[in-house]
N, C-alpha and C positions, 0 to 999 in steps of 0.2 A: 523313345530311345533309338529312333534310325539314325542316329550319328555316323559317322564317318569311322570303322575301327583302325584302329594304329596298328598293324600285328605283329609289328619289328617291335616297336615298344611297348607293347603288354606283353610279348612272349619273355621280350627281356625282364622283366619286372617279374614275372612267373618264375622262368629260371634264378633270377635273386633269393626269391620266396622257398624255392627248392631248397637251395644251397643253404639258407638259415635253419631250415629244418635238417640238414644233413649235417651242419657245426653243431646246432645244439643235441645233438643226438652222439657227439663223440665226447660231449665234454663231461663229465664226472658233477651231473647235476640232481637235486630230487624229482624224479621224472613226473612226478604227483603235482606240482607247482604249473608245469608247463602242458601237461596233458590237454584239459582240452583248449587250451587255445592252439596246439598242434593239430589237435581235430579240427578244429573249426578252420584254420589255415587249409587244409588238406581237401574237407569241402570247398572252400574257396576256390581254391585252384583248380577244381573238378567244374567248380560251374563255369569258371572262364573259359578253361578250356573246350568245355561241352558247347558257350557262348561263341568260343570264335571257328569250333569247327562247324555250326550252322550256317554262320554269315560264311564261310569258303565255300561250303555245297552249295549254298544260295545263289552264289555269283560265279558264274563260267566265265566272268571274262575279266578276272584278275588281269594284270597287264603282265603280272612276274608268278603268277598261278603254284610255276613248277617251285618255284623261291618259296613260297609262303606255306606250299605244301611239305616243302621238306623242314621249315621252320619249325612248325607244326609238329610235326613227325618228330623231329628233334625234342620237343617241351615232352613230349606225350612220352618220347623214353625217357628223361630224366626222374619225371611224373611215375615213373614206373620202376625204376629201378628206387628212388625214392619209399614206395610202397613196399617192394622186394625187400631194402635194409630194415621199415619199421617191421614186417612181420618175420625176418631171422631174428632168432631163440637169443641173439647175444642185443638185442635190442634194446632200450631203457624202457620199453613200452612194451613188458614180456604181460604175453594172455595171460600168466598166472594172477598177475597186480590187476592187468586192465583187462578182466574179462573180455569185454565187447570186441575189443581188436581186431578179431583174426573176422568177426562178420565186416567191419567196418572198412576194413581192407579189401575183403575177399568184393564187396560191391563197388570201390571204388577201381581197382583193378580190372571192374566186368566193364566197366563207362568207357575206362582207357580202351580198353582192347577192343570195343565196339566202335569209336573213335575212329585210330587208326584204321579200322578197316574201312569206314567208310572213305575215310581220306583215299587211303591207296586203293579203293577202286575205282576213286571220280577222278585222276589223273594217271596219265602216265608221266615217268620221271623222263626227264631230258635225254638220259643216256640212252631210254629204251626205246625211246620215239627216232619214227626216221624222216629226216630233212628233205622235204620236198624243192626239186630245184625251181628257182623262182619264174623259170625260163626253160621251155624243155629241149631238149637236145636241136627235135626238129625245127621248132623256131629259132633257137640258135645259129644255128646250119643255113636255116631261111635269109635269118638279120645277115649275116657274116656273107653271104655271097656262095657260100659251099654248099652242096649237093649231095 
């Protein structure tokens, strides 16, 4: 599986995945029908995204690096605030019904937050970095004829 990954379009398709599990969770459903293929979604999405934050640390030389890291970084909040709404108390997925929950959560939350950090430590974002000029002053000065 050394294919080529897409990570414009599996993040999108990630955040789709998000959003479906954030509709069915407003809608006035029996939460017992849908359980665990929400689990089984929610791993899902934990290994993709665990899948494409190694192929990123793997390859330093992204051509858009800063672009994919904050793509990333973007899924990885959704992913999180996601996990945030299943485990508030007004949930349809309350630990009283789904015992398991709050561990199920608590270890997919630990992946995310490990995630991100390894992201945000193997780049700096664009705004923080400073543009080296292509040409330095003094050969500038040299090229141009000035002293």
């Amino acid at each position: 599986m050394n294919k080529r990954i897409n990570f414009e379009d599996t993040i999108f398709i990630l955040n789709v995945r998000i959003r479906m599990i954030r509709d069915l969770m407003r809608l006035d459903i029996d939460a017992s029908l849908f359980y665990d293929q929400t689990i089984s979604d929610l791993e899902f999405i934990n290994s993709v995204l665990n899948m494409l934050s190694e192929k990123f640390l793997e390859n330093m030389k992204f051509l858009d690096r800063e672009v994919e890291a904050d793509n990333i970084l973007d899924a990885e909040w959704q992913y999180g605030q996601l996990l945030n709404e299943i485990s508030n108390n007004s949930s349809i997925f309350t630990p009283v019904i789904f015992q398991e929950i709050p561990v199920i959560i608590n270890r997919l939350r630990k992946d995310s937050i490990r995630r991100k950090n390894q992201i945000e430590e193997s780049y700096t974002p664009a705004e923080n970095s400073k543009q080296e000029p292509v040409v330095s002053h003094a050969e500038l000065n040299g090229l141009l004829g000035s002293a």
